[in-house]
N, C-alpha and C positions, 0 to 999 in steps of 0.2 A: 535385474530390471524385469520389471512383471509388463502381459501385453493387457488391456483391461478393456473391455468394450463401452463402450461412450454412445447410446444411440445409434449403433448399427457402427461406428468409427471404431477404430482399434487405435490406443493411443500407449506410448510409454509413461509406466509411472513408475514408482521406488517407494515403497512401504515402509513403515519404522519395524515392520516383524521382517521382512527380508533384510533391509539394513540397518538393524540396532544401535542402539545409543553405542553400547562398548564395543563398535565395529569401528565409529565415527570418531570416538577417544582414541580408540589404535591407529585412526590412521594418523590422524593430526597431535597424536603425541607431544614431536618435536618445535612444534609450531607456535609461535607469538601471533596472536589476534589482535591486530590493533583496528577499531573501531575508529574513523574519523568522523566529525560530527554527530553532535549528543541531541538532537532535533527531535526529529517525525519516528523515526525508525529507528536510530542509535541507540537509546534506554531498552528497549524492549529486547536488542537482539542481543545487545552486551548483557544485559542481566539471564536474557536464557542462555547464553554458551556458559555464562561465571556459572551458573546455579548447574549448568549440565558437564559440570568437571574440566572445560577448556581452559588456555593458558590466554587471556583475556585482558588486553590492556586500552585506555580510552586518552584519543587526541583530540585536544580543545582549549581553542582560543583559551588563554588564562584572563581571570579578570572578567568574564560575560558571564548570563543570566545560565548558559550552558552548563559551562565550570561548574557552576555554584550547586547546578540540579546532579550535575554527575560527584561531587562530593556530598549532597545529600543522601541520593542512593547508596553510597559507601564504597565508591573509588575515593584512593587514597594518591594523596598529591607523593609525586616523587616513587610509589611504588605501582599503580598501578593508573595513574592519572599524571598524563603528560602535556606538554605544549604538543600541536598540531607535527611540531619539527620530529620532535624527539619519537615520539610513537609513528612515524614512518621511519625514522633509520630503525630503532627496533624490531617493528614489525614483520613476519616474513607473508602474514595475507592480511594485505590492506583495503580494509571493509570501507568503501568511500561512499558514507551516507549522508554527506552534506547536500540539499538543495539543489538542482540542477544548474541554479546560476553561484550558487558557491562552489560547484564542481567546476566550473569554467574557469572562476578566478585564480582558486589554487590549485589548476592543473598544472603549470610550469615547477611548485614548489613538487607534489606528488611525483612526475614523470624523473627528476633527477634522484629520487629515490627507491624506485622499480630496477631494482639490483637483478640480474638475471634468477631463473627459479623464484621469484615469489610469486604471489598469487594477488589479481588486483581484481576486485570481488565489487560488482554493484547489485543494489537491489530494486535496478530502474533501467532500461535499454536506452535511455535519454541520452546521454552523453556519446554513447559509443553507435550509435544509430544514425541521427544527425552531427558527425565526425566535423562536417563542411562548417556547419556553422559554431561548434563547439570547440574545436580546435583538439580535442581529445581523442588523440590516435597514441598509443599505447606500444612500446618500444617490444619487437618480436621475441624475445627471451623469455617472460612473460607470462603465466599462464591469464586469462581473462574471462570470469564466471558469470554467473547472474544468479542471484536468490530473490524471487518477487514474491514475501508472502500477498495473499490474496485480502487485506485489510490494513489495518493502523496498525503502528508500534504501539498502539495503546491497546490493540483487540491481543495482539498477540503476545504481549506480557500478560493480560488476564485470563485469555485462553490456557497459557501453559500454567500457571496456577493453581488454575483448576483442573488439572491434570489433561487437558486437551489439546488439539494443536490445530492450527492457523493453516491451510492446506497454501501451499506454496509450488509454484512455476521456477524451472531450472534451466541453464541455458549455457554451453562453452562456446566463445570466441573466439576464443585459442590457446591450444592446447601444446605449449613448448616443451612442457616436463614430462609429458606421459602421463601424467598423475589426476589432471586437470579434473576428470570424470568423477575419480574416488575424490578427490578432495571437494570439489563444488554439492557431494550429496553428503558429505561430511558433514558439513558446515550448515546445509541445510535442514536436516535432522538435528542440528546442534540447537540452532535458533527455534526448535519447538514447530517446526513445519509436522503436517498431519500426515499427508504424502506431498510427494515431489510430480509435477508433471513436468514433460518435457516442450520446451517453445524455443526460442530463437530471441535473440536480441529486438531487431528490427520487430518479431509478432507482439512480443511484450509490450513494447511501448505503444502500437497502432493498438493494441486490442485496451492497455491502461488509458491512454490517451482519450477513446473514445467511450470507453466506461467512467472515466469523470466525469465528462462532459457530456454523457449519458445518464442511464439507469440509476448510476449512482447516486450522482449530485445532482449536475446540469436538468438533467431531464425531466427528474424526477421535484427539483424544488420548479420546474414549468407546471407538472401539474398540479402539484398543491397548489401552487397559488392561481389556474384558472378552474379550477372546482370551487376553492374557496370564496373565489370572486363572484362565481355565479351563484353558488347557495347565498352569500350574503347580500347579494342585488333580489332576491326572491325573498328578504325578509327573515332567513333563518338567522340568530343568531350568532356570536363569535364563538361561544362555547358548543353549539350544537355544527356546525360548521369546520370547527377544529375537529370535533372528536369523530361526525363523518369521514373528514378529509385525511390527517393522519393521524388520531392515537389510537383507533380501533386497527388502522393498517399496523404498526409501528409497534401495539401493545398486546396485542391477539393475535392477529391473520398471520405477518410476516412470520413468529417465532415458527405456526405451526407449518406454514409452507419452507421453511429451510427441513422440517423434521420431516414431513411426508411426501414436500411435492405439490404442485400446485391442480393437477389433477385430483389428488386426495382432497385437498380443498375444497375445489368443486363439486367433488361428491358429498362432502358434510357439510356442506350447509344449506338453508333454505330454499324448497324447489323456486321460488320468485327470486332470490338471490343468483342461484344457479343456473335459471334462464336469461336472467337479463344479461348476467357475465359473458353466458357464451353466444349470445346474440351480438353483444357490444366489444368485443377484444379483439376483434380482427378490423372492425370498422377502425380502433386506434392505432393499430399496428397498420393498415393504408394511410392512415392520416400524417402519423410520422415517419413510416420507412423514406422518405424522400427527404428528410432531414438526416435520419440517420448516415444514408448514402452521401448526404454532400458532405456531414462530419468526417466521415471517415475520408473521402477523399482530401480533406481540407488537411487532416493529419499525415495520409501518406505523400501528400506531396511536401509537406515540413513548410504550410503555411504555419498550423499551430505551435509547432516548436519555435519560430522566427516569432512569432508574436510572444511568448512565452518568454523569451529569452529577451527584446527589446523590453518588454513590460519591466520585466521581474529586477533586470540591470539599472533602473532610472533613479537616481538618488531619493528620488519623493514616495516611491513604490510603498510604503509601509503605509506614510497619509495618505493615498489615493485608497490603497484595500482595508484601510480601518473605516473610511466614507462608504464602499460598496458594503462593509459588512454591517455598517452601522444602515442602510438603508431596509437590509434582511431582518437586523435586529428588533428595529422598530417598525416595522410593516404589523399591520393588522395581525394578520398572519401568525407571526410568533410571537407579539404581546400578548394577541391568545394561550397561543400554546406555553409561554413561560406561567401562567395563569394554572393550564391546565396539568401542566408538571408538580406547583405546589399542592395541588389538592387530592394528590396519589394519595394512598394512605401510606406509603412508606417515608412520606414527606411531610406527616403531619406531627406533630410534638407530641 
């Protein structure tokens, strides 16, 4: 484990040159992967451990839209594609990446299968965090991991691909076998992680929690849509309006501020670009940090997981979020931007 400075922080991280792929095959030799839920994150991480030499097997409902995508991909029913049952008795580390309210529901089938020594491995602090209202407390024999890459199972099967990796947060709960440490960076380097940092269950979820509903989604589909609202009350156009608000962010700026930094940024572009940015980004950052602060506390006290978990549980849940997304879908907003998507040139015939 290397010590790495982070902004004057000194943080633990784990490298693919300090710990190699055929470190992570040595340790986990002996070991059955059984992947539970083929969703958000299940394809991606199953196919980078299949394609990185592990012993790799996938549990899922038979009969669902899941099934059908994990025997597309090329799990094989009966050999390496099981019922949900069968790939926990098999398994000896069970990667539980179902949904947090499908984690809930099949916890009593999972916990009578956590035979002492295996490894019960999530890629989310949800469950084992807010314990109180998940009921998912994990039998002491046990070891219990966390691999968070830092994006989609969709980012993280095309980053490994392209021969890259998806930089990923690692975490021990508990540590029964001794092993807990080598096997959770195993596994982590397995799934095509860049490096490994180190966080805690409980940081993981307060810092994901708040990065949804942040920077990432939340926050960020707030301000496309009151930029957009204001250029279009001022008469600009939808297409001039979109492509201000996000495809020049989204198509240009962001690639090159992951490559150099957002200072580098600042320094190449337009001194009238340049000025107004850094006159104006701290006025936004007063504007919201008192959102952000009441977010975050709303998460550490597990209001947002309680609503999360009420919501997500309601039999109609799927009708209700195909109506919010259908309100996204069709907003000005992104009937623009579906507009401005077809007219890329890599979208044209």
């Amino acid at each position: 484990m290397a010590k790495i400075n982070f902004g004057g922080v000194e943080e633990n991280v784990v490298t693919r040159e300090e710990f190699p792929l055929s470190k992570a095959q040595e340790v986990m030799k002996n070991e059955t992967i059984a992947v539970i839920g083929y969703g958000v994150q299940g394809p991606g991480q199953a196919l980078n451990l299949k394609d990185n030499g592990f012993n790799v097997i996938v549990g899922q409902r038979k009969n669902s839209k899941s099934w059908d995508k994990a025997v597309a991909d090329g799990w094989v029913p009966g050999e390496t594609l099981f019922s949900i049952e069968e790939a926990l008795e098999k398994g000896t580390v069970i990667q539980y990446l179902l949904s947090d309210a499908g984690q809930i529901a099949l916890w009593p089938t999972v916990k009578k299968n956590l035979t002492p020594g295996k490894v019960l491995y999530f890629s989310h602090g949800f469950g084992i965090t807010y314990k109180e209202q998940t009921g998912i407390i994990p039998p002491p024999d046990v070891d219990v991991v966390l691999i968070a890459p830092k994006g989609s199972g969709t980012s993280l099967r095309r980053m490994f691909l392209e021969g890259r990796g998806l930089n990923s947060s690692y975490a021990i709960f508990q540590d029964a076998t001794g092993k807990a440490w080598e096997r959770v960076v195993s596994l982590g380097i397995g799934v095509g992680s860049g490096y490994l940092f180190e966080t805690t269950f409980k940081k993981e979820v307060f810092s994901d929690l708040t990065g949804e509903r942040g920077t990432l989604m939340g926050a960020i589909q707030g301000l496309f849509a009151a930029q957009y609202e204001v250029l279009r009350a001022n008469g600009h156009s939808p297409s001039e309006a979109f492509n201000e608000t996000v495809e020049e962010l989204t198509q240009s700026l962001m690639p090159l501020v992951a490559e150099n930094g957002m200072d580098w940024m600042y320094a190449n572009c337009s001194t009238t670009a340049q000025r107004g940015a850094l006159d104006w980004w701290k006025r936004f950052r007063d504007a919201t940090l008192p959102v952000f602060t009441e977010l975050y506390q709303e998460v550490a006290k597990g209001n947002e997981s309680q609503r999360s978990i009420d919501s997500n549980s309601q039999p109609d849940y799927r009708v209700k979020l195909e109506e919010e997304l259908k309100e996204l879908r069709e907003s000005e907003l992104w009937q623009a931007g579906a507009a401005v998507r077809k007219l890329r040139p890599e979208n044209q015939g």
